[in-house]
Backbone bond lengths (Angstrom), bond angles and torsions (degrees), N, CA, C in turn:
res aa  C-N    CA-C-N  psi(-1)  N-CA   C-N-CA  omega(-1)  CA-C   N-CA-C  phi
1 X - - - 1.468 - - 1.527 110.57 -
2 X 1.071 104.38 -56.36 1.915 102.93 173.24 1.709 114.15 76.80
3 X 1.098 125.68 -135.40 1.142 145.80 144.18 1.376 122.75 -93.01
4 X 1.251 142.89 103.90 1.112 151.26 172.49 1.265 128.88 -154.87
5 X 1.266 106.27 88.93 1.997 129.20 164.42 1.483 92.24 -143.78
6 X 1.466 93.03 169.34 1.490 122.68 170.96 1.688 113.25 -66.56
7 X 1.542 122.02 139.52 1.204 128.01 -178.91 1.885 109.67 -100.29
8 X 0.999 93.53 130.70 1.459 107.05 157.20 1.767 109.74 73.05
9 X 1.775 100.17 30.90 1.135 80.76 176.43 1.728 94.36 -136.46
10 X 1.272 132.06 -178.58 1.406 115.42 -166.28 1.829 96.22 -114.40
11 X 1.685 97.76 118.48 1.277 101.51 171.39 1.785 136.59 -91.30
12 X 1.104 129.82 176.26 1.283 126.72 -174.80 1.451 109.18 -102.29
13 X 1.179 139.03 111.45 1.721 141.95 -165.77 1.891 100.86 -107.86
14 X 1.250 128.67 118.20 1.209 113.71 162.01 1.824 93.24 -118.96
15 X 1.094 136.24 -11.00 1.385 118.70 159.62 1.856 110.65 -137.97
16 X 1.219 110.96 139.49 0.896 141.86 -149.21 1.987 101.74 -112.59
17 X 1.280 134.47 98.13 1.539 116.29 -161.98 1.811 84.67 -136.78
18 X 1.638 119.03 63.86 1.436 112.00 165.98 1.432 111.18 -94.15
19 X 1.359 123.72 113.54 1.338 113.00 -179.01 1.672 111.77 -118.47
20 X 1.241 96.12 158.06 1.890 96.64 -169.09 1.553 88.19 -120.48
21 X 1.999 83.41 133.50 1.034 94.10 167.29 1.836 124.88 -126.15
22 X 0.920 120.00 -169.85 1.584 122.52 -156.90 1.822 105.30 -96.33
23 X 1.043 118.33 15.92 1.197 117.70 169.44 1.803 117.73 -75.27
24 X 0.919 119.95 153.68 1.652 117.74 163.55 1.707 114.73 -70.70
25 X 1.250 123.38 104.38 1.712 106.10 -177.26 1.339 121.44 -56.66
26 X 0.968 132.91 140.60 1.458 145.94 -176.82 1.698 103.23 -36.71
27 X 1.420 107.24 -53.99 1.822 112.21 -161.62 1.641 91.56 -66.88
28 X 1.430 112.99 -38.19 1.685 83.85 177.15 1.216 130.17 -72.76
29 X 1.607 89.38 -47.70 1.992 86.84 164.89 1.412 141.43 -31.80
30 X 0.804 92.41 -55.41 1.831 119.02 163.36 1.141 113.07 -52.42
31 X 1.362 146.65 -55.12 1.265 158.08 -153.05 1.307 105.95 -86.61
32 X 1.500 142.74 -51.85 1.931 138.26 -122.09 1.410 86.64 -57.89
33 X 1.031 152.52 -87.42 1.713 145.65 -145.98 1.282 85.49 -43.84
34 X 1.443 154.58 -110.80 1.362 150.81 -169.66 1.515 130.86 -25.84
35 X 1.194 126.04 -17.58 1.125 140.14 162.65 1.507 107.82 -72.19
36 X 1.362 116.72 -64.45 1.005 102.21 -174.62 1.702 126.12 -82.84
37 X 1.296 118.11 -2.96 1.433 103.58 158.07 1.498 110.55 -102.64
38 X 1.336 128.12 4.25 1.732 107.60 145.11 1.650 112.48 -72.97
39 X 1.543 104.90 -33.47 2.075 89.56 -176.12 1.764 101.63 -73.87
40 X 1.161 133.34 -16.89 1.602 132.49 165.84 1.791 94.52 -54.36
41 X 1.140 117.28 -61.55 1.568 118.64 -164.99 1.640 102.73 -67.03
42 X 1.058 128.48 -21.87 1.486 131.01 -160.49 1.412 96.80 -75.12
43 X 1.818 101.38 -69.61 1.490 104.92 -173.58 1.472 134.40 -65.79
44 X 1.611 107.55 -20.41 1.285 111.80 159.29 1.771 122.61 -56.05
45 X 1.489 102.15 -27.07 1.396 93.55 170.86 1.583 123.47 -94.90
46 X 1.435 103.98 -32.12 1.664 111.83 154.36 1.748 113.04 -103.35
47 X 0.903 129.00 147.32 1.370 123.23 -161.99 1.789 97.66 -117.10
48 X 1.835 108.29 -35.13 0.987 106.78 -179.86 1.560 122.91 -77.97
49 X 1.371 115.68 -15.09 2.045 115.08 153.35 1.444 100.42 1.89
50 X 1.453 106.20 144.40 1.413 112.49 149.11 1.611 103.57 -138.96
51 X 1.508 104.82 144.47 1.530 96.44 -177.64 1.700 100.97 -109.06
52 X 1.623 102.43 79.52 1.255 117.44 157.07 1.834 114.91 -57.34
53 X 1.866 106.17 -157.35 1.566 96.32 178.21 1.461 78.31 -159.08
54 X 1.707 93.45 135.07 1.175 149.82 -138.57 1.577 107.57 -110.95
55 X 1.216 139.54 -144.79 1.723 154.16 143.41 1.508 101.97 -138.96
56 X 1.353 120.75 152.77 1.576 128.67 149.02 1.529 90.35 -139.18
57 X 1.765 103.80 142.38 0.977 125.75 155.56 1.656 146.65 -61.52
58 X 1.092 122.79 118.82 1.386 124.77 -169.17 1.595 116.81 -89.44
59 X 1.470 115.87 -20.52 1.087 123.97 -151.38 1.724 98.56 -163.71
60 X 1.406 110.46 153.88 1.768 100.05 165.31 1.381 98.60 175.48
61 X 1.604 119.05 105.21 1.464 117.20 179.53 1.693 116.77 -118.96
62 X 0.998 109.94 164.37 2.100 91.26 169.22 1.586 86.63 -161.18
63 X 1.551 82.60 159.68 1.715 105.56 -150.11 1.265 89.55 -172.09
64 X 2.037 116.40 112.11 1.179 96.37 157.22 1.498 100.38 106.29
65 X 0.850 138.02 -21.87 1.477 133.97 -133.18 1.308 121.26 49.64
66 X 1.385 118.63 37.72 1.487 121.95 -171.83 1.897 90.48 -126.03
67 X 1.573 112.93 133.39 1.007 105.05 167.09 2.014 108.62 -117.05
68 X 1.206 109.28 146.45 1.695 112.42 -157.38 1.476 95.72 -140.98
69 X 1.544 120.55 100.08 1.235 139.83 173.38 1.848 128.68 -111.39
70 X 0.983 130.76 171.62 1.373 153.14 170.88 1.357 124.31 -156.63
71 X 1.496 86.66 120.96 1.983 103.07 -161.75 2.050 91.76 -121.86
72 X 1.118 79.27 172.59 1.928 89.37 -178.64 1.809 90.76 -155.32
73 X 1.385 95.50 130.92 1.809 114.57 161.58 1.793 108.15 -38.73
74 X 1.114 126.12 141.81 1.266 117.91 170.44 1.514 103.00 -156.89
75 X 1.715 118.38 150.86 1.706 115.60 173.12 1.526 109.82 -55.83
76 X 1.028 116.09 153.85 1.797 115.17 172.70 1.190 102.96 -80.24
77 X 1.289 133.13 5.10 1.256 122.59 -159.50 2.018 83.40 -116.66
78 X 1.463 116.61 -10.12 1.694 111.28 172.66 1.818 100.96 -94.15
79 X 1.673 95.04 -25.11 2.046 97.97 175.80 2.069 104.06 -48.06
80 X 1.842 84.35 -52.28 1.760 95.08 179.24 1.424 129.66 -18.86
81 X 1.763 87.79 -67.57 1.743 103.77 -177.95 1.203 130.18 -70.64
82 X 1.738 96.34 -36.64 1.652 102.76 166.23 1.774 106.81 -67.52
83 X 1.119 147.76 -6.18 1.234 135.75 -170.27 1.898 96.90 -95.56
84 X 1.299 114.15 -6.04 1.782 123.02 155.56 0.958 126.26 -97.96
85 X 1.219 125.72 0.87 1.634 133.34 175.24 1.682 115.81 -171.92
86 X 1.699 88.04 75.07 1.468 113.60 171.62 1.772 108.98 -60.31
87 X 1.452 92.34 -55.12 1.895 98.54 -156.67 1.902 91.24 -55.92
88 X 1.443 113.33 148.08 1.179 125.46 141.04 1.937 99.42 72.67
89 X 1.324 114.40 24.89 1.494 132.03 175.61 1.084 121.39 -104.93
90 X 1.492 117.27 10.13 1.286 108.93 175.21 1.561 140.89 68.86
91 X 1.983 90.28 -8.54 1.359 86.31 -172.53 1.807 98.21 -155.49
92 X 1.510 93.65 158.66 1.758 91.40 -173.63 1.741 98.15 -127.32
93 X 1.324 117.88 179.67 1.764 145.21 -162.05 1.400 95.98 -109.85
94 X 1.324 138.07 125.54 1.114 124.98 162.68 2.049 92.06 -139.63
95 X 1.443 92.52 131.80 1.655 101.79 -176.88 1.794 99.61 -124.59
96 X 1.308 91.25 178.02 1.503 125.19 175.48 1.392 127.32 -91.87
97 X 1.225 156.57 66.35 1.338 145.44 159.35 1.512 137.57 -63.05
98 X 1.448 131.99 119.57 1.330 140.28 -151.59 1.572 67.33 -116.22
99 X 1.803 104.88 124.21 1.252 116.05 158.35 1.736 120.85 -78.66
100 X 1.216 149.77 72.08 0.972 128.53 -143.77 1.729 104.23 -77.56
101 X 1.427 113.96 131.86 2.210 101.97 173.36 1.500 58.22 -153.99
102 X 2.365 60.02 130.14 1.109 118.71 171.39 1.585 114.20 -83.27
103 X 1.402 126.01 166.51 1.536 135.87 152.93 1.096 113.96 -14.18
104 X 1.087 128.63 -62.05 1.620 125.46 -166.17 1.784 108.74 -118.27
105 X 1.389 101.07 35.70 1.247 126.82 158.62 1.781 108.02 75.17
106 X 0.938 121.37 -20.74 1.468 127.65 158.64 1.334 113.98 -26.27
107 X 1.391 125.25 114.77 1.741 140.50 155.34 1.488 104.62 -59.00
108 X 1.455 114.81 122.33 1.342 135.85 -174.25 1.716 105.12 -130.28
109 X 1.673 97.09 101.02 1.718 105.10 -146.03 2.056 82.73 -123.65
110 X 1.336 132.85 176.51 1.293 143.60 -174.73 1.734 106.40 -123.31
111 X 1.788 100.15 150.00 1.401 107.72 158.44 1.768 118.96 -124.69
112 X 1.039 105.85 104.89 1.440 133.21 170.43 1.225 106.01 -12.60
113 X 1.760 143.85 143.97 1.005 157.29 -123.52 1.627 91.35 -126.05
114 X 1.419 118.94 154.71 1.747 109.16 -162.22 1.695 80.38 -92.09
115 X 1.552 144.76 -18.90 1.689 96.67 179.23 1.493 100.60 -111.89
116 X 1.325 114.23 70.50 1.434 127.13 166.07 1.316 108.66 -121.13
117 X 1.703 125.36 128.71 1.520 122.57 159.68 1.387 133.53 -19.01
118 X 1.157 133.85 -5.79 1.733 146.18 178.39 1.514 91.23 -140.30
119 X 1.125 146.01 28.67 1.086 140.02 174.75 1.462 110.95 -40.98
120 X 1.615 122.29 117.56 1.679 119.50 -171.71 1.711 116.54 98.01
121 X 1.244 108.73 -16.13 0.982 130.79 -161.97 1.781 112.36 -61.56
122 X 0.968 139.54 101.17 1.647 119.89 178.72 1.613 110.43 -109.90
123 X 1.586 89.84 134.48 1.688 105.05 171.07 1.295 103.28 -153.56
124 X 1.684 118.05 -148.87 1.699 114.06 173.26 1.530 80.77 -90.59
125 X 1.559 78.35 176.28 1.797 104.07 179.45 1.397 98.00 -86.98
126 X 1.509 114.80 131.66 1.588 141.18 -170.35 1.237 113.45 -167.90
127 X 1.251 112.61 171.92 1.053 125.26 158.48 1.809 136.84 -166.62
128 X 1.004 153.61 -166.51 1.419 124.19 -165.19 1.838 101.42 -94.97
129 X 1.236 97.55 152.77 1.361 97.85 -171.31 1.826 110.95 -80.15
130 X 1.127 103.24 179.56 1.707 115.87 -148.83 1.063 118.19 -168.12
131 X 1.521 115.53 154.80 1.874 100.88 -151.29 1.200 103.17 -70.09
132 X 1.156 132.82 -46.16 1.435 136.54 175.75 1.444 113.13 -40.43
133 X 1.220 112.10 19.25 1.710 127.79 166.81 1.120 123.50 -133.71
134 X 1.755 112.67 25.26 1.522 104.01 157.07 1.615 96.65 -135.01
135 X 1.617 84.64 174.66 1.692 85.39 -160.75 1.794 81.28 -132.48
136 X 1.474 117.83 108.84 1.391 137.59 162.92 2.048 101.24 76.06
137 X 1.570 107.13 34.66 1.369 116.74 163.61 1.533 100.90 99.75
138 X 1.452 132.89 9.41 1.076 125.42 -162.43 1.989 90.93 -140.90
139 X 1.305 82.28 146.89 1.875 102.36 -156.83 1.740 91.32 -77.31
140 X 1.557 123.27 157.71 0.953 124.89 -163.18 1.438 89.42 -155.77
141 X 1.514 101.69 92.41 1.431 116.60 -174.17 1.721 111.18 -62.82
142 X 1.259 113.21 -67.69 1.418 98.63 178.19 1.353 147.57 -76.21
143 X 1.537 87.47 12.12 1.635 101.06 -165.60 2.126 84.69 -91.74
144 X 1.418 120.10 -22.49 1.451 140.01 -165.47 1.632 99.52 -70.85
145 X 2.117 105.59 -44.90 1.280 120.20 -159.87 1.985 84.84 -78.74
146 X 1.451 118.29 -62.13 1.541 108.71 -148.11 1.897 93.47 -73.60
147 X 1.330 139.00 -11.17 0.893 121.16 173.72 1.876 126.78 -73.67
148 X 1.738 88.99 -48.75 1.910 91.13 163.93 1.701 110.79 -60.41
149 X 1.309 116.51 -40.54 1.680 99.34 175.38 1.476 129.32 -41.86
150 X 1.431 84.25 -47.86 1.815 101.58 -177.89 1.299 109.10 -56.19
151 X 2.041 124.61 -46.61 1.373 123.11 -136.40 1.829 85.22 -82.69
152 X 1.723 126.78 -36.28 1.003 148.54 -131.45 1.459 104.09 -108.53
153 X 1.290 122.90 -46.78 1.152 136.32 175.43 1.753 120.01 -116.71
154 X 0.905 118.45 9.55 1.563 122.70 -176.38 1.690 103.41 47.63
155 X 0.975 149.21 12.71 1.009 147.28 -172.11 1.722 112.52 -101.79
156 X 1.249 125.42 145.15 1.547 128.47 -160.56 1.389 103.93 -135.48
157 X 1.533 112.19 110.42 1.424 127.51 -165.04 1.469 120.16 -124.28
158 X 1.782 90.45 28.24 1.576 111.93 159.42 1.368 106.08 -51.49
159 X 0.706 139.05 -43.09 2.042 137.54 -144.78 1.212 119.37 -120.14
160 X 1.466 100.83 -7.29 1.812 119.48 -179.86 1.267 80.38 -69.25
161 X 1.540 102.03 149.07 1.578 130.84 138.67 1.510 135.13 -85.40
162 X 1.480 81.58 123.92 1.581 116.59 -161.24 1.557 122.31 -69.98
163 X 1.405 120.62 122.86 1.547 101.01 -155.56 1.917 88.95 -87.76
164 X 1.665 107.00 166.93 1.333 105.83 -151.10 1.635 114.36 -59.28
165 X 0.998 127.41 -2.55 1.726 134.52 -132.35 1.152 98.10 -171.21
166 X 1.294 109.37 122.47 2.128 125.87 135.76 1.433 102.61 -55.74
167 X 1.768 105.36 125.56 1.313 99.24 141.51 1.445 135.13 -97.69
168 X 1.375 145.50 -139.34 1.334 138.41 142.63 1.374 122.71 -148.97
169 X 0.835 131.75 170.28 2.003 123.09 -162.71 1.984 83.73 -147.76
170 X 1.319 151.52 116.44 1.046 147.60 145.53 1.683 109.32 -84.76
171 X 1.264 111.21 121.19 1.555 117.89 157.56 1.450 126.15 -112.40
172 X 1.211 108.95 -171.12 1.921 109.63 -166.27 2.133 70.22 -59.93
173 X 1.662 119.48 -60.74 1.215 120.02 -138.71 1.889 128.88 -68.60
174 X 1.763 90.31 -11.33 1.333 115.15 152.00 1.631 94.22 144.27
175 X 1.534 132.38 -166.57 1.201 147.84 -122.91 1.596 114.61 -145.83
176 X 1.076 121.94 107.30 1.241 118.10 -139.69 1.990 83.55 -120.58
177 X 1.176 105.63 133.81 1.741 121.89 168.82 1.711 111.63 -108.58
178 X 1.408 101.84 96.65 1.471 92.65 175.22 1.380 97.83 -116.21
179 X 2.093 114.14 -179.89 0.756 107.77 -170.59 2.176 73.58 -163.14
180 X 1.499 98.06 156.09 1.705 93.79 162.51 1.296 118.57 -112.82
181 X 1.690 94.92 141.98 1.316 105.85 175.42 1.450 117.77 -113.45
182 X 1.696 109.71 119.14 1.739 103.72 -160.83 1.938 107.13 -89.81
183 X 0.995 104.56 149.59 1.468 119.64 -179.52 1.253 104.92 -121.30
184 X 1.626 112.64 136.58 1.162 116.28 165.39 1.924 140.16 -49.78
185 X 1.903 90.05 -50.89 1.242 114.81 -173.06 1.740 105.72 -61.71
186 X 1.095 118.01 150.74 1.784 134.73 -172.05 1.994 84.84 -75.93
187 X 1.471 107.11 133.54 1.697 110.24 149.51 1.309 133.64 10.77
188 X 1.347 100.26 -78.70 1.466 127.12 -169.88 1.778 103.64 -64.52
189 X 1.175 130.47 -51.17 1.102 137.12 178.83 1.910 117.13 -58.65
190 X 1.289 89.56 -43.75 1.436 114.52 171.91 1.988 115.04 -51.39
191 X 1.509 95.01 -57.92 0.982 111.41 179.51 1.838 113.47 -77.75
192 X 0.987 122.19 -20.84 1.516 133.77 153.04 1.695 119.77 -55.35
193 X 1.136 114.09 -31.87 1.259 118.16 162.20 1.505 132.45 -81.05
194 X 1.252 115.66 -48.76 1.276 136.65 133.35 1.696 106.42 -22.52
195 X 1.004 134.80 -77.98 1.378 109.02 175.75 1.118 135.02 -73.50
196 X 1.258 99.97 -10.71 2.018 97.29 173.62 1.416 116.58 -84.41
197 X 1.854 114.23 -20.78 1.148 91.24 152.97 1.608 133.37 -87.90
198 X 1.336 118.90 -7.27 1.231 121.51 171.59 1.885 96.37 -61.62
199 X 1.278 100.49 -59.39 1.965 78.23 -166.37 1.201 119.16 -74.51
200 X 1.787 127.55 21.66 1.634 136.06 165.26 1.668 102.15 -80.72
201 X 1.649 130.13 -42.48 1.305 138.39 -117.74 1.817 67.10 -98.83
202 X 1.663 98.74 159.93 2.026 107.57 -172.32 1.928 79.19 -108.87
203 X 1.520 135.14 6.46 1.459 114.19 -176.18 1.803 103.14 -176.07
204 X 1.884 99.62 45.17 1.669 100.32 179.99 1.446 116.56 -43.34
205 X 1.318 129.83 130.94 1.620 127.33 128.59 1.032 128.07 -14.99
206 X 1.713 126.64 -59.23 1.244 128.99 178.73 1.563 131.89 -75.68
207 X 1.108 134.41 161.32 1.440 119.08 148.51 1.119 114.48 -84.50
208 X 1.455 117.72 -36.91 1.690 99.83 175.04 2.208 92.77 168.53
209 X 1.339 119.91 -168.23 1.143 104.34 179.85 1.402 115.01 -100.60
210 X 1.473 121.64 -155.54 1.014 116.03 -147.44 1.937 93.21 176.16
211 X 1.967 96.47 96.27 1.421 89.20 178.98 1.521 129.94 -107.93
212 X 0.768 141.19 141.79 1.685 135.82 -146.62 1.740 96.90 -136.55
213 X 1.582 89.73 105.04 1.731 93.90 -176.18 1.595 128.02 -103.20
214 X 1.752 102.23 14.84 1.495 101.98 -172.27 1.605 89.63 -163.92
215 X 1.449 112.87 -176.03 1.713 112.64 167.63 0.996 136.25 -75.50
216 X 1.789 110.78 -18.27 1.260 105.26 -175.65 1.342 98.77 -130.38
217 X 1.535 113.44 51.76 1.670 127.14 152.55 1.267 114.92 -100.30
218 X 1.275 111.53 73.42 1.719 126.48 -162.53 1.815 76.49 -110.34
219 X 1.536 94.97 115.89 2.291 123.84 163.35 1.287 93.19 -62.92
220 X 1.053 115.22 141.41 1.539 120.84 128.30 1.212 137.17 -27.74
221 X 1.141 145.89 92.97 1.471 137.01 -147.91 1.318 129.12 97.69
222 X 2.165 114.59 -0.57 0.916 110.28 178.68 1.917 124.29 -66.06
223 X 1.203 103.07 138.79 1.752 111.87 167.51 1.632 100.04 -23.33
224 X 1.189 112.70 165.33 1.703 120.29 163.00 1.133 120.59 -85.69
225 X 1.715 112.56 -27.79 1.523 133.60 -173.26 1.440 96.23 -85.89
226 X 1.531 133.98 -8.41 1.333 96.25 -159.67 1.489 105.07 -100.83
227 X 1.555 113.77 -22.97 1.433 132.09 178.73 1.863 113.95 -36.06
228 X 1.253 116.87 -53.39 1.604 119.47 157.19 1.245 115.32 -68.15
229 X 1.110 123.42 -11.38 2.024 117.01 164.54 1.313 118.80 -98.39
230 X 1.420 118.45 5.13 1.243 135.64 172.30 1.760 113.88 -82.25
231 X 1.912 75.95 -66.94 1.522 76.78 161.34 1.748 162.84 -10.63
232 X 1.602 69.70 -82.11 1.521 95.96 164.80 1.211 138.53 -67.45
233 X 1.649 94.80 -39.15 1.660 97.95 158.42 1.159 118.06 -51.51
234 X 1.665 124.25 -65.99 1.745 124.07 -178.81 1.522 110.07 -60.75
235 X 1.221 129.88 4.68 1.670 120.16 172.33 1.261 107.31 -115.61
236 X 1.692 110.04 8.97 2.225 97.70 168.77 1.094 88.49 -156.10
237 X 1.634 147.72 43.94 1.038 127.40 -174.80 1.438 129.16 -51.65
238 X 1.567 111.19 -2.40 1.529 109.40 170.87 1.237 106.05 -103.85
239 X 0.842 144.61 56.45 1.413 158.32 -163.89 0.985 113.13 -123.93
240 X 1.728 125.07 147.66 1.797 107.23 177.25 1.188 107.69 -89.97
């Protein structure tokens, strides 16, 4: 199976079959002497790193509107090295995105905290998925999306309405599964919450939000991936 879908264009997902399995992935195996003196170099420059455990992909095809993957547990600190030597690694990134639109249809997206790895960084609130996101070996995309919302934004997107369909966006930089989640409340309100819990938290993730009210309200600092999910949202917004 390998890697095999289309790049760079945004696909339609109605089943989702990534399952992790218990093998050691090859790129770490291969790697520990190099891993660990890039995570020596990492934390000396961020100190606050944690080398939690992560997924990298082994495999990732779609067919069908069916997407059919194989991921393996890995240190974040082996995510690290592979994020310097993608080409010819054997292995790809595949994450979660909770589209958040707002009330009056406004994208209400985050900017990353300055001692975080993307520090400045704006996209939705996510983060890489983790075993504690599958349920009997099989990945559980939105349970991945409403949990980083919550940890990142204090916000709880149990009750939002769910647009009908995952899509997916694959790049050289990895493969992104979003999906929208509609909120009642207007932007601004949205984003008012969003900062009050950022200035409660003693060590936020975020800097704060970040609302995007048309297509070509591209921040400073936006993701590369998110510019075609912008898009698309403001050219079908009734769309699932």
């Amino acid at each position: 199976m390998s890697f095999d879908l289309p790049r760079n264009v945004i696909l339609p997902v109605d089943e989702i079959d990534v399952r992790l399995v218990a093998e050691q992935h090859p790129f770490e195996r291969d790697n520990q002497a190099a891993i660990a003196e890039n995570w020596r170099q990492e934390i000396e420059e961020k100190p606050a790193l944690f080398d939690g455990t992560v997924v990298l992909l082994s495999a990732l095809a779609w067919r069908d509107n069916r997407l059919v993957g194989r991921c393996h547990a890995v240190k974040y600190s082996t995510f690290m090295l592979w994020r310097k030597n993608r080409e010819a690694s054997g292995a790809e990134h595949a994450y979660g995105h909770a589209m958040l639109v707002a009330g009056d249809n406004a994208l209400v997206a985050i900017r990353m905290g300055p001692h975080t790895v993307l520090a400045g960084s704006v996209y939705f609130a996510a983060g890489s998925f983790e075993p504690i996101d599958f349920r009997d070996g099989l990945v559980d995309v939105d349970f991945n999306m409403i949990r980083e919302v919550r940890e990142e934004t204090g916000l709880d997107l149990t009750t939002a309405t769910r647009g009908r369909r995952h899509h997916a966006l694959s790049t050289a930089t990895g493969t992104v599964l979003f999906r929208r989640y509609h909120v009642d409340e207007p932007a601004d309100e949205i984003a008012r919450r969003i900062r009050a819990f950022v200035a409660a938290e003693a060590d936020p993730e975020i800097e704060g939000p970040v609302i995007i009210r048309h297509a070509a309200d591209l921040p400073v600092g936006l993701a590369a991936h998110m510019k075609p999910l912008i898009e698309w949202h403001f050219a079908d917004s009734e769309a699932s």
